[in-house]
N, CA and C atoms as a LAMMPS dump frame, in Angstrom:
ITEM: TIMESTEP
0
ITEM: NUMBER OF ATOMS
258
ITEM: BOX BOUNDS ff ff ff
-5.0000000000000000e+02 5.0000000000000000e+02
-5.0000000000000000e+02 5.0000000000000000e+02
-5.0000000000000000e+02 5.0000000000000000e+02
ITEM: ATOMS id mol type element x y z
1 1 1 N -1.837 -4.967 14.123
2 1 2 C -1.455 -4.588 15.472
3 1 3 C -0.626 -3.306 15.43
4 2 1 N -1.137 -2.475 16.321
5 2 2 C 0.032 -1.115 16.523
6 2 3 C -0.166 -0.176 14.994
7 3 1 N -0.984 -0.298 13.875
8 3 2 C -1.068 0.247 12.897
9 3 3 C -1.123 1.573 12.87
10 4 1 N -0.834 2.668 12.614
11 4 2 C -1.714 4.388 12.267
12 4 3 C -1.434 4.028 11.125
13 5 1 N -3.041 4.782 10.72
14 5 2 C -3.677 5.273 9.323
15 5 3 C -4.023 6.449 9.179
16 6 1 N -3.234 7.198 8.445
17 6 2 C -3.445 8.75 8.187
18 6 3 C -5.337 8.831 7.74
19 7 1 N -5.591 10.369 7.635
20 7 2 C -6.946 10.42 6.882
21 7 3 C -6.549 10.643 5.475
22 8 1 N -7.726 9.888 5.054
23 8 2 C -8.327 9.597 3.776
24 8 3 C -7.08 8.679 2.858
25 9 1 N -7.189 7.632 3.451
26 9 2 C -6.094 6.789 3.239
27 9 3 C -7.095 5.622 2.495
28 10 1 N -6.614 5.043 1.689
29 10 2 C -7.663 4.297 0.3
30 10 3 C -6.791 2.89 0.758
31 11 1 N -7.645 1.914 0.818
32 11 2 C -7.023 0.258 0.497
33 11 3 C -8.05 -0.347 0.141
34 12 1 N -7.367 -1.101 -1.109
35 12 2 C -8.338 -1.227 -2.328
36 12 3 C -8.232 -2.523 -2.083
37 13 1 N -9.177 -3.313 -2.167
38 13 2 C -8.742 -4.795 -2.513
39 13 3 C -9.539 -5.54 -3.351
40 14 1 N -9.879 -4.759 -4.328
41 14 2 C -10.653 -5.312 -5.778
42 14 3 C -9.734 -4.186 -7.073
43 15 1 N -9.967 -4.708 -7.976
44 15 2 C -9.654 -4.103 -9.791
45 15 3 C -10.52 -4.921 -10.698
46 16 1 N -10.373 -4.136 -11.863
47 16 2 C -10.701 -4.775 -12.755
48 16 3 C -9.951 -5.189 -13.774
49 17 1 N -10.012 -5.935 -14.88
50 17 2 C -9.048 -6.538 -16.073
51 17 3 C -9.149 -5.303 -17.085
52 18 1 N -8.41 -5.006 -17.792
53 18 2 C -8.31 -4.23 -18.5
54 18 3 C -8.532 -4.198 -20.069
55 19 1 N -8.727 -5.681 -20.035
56 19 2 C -9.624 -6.456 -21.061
57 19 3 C -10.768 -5.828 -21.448
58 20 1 N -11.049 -5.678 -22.678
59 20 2 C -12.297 -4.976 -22.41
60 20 3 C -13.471 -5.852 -22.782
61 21 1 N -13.319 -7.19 -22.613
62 21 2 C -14.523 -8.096 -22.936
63 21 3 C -15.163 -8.49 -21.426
64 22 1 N -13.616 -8.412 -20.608
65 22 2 C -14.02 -9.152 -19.132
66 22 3 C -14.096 -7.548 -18.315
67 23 1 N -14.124 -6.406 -18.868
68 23 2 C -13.946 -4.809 -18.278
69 23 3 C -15.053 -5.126 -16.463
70 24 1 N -15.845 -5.9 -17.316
71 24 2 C -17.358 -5.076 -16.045
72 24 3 C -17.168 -6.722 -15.191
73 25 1 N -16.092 -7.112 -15.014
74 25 2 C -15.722 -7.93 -13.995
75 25 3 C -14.896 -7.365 -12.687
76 26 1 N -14.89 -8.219 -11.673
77 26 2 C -13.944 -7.392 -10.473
78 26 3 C -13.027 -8.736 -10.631
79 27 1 N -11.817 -8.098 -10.038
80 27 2 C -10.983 -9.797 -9.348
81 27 3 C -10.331 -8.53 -7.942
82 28 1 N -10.942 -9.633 -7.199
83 28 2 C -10.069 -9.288 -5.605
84 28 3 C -8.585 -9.793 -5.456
85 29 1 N -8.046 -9.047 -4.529
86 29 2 C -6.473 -9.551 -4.309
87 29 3 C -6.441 -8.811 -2.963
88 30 1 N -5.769 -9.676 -1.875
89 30 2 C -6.041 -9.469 -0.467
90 30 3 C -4.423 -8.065 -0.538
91 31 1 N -5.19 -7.137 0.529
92 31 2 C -4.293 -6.11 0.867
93 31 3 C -3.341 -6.786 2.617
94 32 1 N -2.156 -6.908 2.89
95 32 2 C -1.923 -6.988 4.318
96 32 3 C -0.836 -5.53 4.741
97 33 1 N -1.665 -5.722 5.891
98 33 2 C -0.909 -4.411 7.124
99 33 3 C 0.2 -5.192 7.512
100 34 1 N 0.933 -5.302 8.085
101 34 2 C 1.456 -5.959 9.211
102 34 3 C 2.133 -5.238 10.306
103 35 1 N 2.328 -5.881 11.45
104 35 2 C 2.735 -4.705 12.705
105 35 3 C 3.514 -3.786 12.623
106 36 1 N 2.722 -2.473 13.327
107 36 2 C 3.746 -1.861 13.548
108 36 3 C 4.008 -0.555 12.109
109 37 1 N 2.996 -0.805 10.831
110 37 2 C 3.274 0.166 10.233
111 37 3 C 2.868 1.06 9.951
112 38 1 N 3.099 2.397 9.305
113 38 2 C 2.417 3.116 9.72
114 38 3 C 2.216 4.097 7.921
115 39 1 N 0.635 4.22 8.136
116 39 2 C 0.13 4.746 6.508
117 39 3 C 0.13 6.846 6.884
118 40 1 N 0.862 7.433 6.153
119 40 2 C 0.492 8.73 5.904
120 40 3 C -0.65 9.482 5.099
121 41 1 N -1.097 10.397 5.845
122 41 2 C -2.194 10.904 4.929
123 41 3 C -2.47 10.959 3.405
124 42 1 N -3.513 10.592 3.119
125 42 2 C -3.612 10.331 1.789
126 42 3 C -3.024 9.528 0.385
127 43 1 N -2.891 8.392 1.157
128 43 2 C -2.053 7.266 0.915
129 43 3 C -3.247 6.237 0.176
130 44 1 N -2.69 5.674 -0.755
131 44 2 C -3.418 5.161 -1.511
132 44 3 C -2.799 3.413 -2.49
133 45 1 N -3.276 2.107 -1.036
134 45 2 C -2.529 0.914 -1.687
135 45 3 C -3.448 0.397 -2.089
136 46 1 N -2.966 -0.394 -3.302
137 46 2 C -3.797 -0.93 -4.266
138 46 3 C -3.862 -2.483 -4.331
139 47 1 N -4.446 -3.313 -4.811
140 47 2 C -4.23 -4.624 -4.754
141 47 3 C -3.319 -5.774 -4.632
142 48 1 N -3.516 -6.64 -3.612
143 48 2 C -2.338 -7.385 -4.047
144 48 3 C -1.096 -7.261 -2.907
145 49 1 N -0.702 -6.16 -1.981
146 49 2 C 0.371 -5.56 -1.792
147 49 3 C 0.058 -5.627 -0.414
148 50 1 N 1.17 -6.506 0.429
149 50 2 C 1.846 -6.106 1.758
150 50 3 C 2.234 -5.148 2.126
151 51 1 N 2.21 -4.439 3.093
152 51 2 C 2.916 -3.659 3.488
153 51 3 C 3.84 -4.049 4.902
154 52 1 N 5.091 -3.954 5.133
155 52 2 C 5.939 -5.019 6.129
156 52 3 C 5.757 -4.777 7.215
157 53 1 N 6.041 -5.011 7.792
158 53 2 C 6.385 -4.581 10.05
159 53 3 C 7.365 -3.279 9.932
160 54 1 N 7.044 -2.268 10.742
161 54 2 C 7.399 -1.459 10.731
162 54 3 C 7.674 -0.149 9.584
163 55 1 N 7.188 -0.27 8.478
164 55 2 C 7.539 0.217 6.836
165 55 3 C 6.628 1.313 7.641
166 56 1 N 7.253 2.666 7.035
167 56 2 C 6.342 3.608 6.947
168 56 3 C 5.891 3.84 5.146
169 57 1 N 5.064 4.813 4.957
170 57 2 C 4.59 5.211 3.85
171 57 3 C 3.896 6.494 3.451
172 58 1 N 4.503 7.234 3.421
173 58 2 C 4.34 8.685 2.928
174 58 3 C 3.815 9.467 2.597
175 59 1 N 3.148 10.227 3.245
176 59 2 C 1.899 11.077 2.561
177 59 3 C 1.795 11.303 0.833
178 60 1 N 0.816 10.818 0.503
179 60 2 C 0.094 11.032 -0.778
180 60 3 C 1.088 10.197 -1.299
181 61 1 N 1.395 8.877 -0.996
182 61 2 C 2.123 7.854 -2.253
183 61 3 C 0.719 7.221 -2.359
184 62 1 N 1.318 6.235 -3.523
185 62 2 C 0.667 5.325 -4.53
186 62 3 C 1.261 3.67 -4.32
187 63 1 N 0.969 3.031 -3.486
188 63 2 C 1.76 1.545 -3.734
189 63 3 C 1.106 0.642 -4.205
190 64 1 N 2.011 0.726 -5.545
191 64 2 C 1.452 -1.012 -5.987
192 64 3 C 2.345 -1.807 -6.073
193 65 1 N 3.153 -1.725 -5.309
194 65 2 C 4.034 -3.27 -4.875
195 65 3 C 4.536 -3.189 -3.802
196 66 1 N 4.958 -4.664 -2.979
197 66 2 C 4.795 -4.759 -1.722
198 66 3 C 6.348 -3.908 -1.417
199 67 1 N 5.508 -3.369 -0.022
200 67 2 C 7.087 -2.45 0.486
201 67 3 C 7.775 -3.192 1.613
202 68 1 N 8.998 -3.417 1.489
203 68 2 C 9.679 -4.402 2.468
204 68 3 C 9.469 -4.018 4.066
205 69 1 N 9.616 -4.402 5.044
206 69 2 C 9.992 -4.408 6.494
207 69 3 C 11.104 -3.323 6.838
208 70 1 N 10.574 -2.146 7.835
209 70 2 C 12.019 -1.901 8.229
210 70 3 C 12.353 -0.308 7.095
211 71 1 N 11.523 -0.382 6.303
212 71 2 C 11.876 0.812 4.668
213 71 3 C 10.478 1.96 4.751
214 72 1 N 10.978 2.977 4.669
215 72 2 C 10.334 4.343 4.186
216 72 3 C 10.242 4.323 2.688
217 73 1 N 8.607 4.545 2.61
218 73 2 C 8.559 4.423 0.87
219 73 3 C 7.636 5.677 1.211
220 74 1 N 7.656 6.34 -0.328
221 74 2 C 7.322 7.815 -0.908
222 74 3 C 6.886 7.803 -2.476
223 75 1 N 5.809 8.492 -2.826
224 75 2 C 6.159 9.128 -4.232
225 75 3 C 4.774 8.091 -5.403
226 76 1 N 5.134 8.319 -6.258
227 76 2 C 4.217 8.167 -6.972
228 76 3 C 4.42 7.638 -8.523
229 77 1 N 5.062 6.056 -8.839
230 77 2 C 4.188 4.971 -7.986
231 77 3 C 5.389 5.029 -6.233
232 78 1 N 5.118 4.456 -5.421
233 78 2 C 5.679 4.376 -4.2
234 78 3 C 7.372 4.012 -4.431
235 79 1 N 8.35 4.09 -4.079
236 79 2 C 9.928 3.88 -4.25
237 79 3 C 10.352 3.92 -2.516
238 80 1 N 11.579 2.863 -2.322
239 80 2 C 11.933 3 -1.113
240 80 3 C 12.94 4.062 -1.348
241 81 1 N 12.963 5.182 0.22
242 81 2 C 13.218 6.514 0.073
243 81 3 C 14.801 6.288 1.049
244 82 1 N 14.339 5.544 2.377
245 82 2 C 15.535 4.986 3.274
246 82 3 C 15.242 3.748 3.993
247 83 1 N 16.007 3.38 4.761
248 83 2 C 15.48 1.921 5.47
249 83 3 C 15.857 2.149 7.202
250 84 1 N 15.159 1.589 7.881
251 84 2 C 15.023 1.981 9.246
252 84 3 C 15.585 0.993 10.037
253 85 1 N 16.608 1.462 11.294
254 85 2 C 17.211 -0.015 11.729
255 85 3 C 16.002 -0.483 12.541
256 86 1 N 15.801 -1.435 12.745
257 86 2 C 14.941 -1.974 13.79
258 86 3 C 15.366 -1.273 15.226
């Protein structure tokens, strides 16, 4: 609900093991939006990873772990930068 998604913004919700017996396998892991947040251009989340109510996220980051509610994340892998009052 209420989401913007910059362009060319990537959400992945498959990988593979890094195993190299199980390599040419996928395993899925669900990606969530939740209200209200908002993805910057060329943003790129990867498996596994929430993103909170209201969190922004920064042109050309990388998140692979979930970014809290309420927090500006940036950078590459993603880091919270400041936090936003409601």
């Amino acid at each position: 609900d209420v989401v913007m998604i910059g362009p060319r913004v990537s959400i992945t919700s498959e990988n593979h093991p890094t195993q190299i017996s199980k390599r040419k396998t996928m395993v899925a892991s669900q990606v969530v939006i939740k209200k209200n947040a908002w993805l910057g251009a060329n943003v790129t989340i990867l498996p596994g990873v929430t993103i909170g109510e209201n969190a922004v996220v920064a042109a050309g980051a990388v998140v692979v772990k979930d970014v809290p509610k309420n927090t500006v994340v940036g950078g590459v892998p993603a880091k919270i930068i400041k936090e936003l009052e409601p």
